[in-house]
SESE-8456 format. One record per atom (N, C-alpha, C, CB): y, x, z; chain. Coordinates in Angstrom, 3 decimals. Last residue first. Glycine has a CB too. Layout:
N
y=Y; x=X; z=Z; chain=A
...
% end
This chain:
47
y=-5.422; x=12.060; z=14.339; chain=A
y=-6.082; x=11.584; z=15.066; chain=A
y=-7.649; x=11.783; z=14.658; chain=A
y=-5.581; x=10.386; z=15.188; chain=A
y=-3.152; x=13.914; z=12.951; chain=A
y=-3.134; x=13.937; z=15.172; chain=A
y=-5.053; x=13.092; z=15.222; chain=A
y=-0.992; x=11.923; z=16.422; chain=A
y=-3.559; x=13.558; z=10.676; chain=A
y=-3.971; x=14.888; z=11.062; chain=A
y=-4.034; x=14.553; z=13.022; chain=A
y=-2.577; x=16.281; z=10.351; chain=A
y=-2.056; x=10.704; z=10.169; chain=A
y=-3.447; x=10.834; z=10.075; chain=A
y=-4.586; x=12.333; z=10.495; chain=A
y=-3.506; x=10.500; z=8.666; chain=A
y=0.803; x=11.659; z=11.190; chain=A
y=-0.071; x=11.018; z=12.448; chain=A
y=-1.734; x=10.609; z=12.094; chain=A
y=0.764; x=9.474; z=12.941; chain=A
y=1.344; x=13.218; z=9.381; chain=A
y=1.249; x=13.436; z=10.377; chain=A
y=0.024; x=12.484; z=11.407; chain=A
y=2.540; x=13.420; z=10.593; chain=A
y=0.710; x=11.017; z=7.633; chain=A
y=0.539; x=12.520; z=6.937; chain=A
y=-0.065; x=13.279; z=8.496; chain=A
y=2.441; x=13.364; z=6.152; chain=A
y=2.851; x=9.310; z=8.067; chain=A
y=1.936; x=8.826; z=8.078; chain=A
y=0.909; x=10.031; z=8.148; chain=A
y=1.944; x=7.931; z=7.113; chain=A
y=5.534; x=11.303; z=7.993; chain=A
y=4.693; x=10.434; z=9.441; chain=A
y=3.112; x=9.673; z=9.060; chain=A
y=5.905; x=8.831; z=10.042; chain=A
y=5.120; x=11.236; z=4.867; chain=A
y=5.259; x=12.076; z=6.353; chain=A
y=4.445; x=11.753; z=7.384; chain=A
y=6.561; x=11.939; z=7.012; chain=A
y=5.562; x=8.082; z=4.136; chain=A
y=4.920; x=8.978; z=4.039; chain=A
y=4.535; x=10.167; z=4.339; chain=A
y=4.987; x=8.978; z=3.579; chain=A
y=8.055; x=8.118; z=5.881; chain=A
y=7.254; x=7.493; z=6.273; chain=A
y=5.707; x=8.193; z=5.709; chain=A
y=7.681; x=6.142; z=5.912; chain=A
y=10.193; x=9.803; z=4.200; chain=A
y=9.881; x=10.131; z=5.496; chain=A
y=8.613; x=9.045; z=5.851; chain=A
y=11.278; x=10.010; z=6.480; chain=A
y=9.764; x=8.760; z=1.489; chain=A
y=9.445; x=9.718; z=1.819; chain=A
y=8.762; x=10.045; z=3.354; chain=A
y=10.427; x=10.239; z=1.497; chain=A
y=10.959; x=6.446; z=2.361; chain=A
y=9.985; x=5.997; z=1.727; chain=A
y=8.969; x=7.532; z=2.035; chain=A
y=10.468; x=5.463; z=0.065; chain=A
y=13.211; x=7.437; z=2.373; chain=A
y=12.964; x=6.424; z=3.461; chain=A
y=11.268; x=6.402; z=3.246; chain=A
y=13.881; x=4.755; z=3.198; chain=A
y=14.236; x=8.264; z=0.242; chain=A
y=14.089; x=9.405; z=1.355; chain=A
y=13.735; x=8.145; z=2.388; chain=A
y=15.701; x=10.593; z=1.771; chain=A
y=14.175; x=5.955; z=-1.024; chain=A
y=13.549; x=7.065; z=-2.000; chain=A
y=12.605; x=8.008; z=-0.626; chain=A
y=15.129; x=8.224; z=-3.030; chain=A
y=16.192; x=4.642; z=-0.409; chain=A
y=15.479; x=4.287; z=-0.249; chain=A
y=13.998; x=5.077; z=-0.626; chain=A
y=15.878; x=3.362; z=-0.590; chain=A
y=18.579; x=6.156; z=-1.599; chain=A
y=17.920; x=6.125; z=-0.079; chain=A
y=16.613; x=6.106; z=0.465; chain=A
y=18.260; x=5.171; z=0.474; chain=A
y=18.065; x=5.932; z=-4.426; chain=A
y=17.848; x=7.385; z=-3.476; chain=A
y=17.723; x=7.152; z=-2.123; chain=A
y=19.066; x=8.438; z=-3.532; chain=A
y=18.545; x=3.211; z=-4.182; chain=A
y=17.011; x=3.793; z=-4.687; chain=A
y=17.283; x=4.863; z=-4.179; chain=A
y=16.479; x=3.918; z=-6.297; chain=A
y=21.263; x=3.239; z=-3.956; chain=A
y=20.458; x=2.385; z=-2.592; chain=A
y=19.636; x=2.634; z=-3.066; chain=A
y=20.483; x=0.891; z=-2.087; chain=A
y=22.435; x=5.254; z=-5.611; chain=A
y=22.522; x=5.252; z=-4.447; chain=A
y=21.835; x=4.802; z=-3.800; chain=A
y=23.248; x=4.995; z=-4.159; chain=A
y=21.608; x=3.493; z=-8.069; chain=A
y=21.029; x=4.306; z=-7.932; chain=A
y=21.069; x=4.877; z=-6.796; chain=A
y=21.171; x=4.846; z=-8.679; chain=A
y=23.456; x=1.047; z=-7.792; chain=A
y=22.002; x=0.883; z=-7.766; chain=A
y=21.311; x=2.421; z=-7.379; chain=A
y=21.489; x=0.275; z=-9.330; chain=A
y=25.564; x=2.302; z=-7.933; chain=A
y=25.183; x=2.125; z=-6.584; chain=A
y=24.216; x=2.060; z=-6.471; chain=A
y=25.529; x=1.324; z=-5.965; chain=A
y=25.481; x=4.032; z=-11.462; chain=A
y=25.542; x=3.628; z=-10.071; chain=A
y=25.232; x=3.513; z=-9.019; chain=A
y=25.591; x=3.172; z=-9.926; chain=A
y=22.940; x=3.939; z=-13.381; chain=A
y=23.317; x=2.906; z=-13.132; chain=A
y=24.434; x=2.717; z=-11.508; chain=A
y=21.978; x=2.226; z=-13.236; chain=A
y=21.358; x=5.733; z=-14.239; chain=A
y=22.772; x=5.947; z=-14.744; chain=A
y=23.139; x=4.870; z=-14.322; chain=A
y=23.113; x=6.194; z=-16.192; chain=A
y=19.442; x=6.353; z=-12.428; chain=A
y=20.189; x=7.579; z=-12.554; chain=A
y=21.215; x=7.143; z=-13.277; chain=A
y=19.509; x=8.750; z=-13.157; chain=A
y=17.467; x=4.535; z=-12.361; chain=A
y=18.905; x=4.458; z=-11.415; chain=A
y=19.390; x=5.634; z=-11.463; chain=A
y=18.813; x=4.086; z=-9.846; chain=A
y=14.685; x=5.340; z=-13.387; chain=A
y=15.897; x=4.837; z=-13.970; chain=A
y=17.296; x=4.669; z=-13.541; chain=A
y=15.647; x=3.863; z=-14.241; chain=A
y=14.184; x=7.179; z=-10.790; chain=A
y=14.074; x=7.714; z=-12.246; chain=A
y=15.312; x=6.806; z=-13.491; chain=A
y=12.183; x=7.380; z=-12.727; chain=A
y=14.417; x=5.216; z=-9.208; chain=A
y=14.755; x=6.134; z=-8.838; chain=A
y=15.325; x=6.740; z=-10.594; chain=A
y=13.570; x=6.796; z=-7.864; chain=A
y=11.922; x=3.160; z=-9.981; chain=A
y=13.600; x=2.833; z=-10.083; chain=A
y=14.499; x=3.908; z=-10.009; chain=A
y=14.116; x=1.940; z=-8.959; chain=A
y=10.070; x=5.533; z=-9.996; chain=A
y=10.186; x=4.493; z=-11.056; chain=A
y=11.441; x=4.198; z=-11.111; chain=A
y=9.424; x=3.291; z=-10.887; chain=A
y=9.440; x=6.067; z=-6.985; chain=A
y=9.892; x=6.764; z=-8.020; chain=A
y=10.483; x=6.395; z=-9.499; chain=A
y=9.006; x=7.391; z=-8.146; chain=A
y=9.063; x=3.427; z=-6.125; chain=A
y=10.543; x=3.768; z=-5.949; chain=A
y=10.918; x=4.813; z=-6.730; chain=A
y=10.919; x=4.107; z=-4.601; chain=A
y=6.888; x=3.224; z=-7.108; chain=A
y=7.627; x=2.066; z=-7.603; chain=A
y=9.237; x=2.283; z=-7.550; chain=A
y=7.202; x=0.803; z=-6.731; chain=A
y=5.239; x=4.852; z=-5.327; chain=A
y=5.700; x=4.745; z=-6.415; chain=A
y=6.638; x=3.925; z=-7.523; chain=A
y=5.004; x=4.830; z=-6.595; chain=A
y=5.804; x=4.179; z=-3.187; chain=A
y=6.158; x=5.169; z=-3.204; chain=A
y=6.533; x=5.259; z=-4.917; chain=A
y=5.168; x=6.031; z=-2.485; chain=A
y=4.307; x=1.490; z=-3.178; chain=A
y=5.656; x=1.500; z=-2.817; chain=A
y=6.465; x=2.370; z=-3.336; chain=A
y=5.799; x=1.613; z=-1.652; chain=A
y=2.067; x=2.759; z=-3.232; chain=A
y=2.255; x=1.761; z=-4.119; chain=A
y=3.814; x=1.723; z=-4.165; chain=A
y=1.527; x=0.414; z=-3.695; chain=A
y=1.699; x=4.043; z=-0.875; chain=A
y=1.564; x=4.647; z=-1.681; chain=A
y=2.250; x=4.252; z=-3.100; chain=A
y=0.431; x=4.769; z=-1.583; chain=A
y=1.214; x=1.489; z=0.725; chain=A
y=2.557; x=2.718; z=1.540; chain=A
y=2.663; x=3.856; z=-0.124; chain=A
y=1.530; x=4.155; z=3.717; chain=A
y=-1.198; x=0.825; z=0.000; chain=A
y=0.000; x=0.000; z=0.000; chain=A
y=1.262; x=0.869; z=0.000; chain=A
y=-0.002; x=-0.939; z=1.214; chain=A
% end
């Protein structure tokens, strides 16, 4: 699921390069998406 996401944001990401704000709230959302994937990373090695 968490993966699915990931990708989808790469996708808008990729196109929201000429579009503006749009592209602002996909980069966030980009590094949001990131950091969770992380933590997930993490916390599947703790257990």
């Amino acid at each position: 699921m968490l993966w699915t996401i990931v990708i989808i944001l790469l996708v808008l990401w990729a196109l929201g390069f000429g579009f503006g704000a749009l592209g602002n709230i996909v980069h966030l959302l980009l590094v949001v998406a990131v950091v969770m994937v992380v933590v997930q990373l993490i916390q599947r090695r703790g257990a």
